[in-house]
N, C-alpha and C positions, 0 to 999 in steps of 0.2 A: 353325249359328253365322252363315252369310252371309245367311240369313233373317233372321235376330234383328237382325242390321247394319241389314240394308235397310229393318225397322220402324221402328227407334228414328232412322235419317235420314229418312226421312220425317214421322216426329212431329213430329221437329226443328223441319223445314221446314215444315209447317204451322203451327207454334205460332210460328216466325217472323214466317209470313206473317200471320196472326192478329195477332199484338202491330203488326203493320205498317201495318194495316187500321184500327187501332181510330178514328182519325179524329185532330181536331188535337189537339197539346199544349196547356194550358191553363197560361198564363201571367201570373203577377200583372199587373198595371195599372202601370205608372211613378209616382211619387208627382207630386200638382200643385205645379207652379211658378206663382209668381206674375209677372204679364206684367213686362217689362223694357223700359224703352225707353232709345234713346242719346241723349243733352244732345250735342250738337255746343257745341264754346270759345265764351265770350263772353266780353266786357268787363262786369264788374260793377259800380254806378251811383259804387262808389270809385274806377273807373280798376282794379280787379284784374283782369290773364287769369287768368279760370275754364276752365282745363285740358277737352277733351269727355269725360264718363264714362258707364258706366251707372246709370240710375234705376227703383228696381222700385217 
């Protein structure tokens, strides 16, 4: 019985060690975003403050 133990832990651990081994995860890509950029406030040509936001 302590034979049959000591097989099936070492199976164990080799097939641990195996799945451990197999190399990188392969992980989808992030979807694309389109660039962004920041408008820093201005005055617009009415005298309005145009608050800074973002512009994609």
């Amino acid at each position: 019985m302590r034979r049959l133990m000591l097989i099936g832990l070492g199976l164990a651990v080799m097939f641990s060690a195996s799945l451990s081994l197999t190399g990188c995860v392969v992980v989808a890509p992030r979807p694309h975003y389109a660039a962004r950029v920041w408008v820093p406030a201005y005055y617009a040509p009415t005298g309005v403050y145009v608050s800074g936001h973002w512009h994609s």
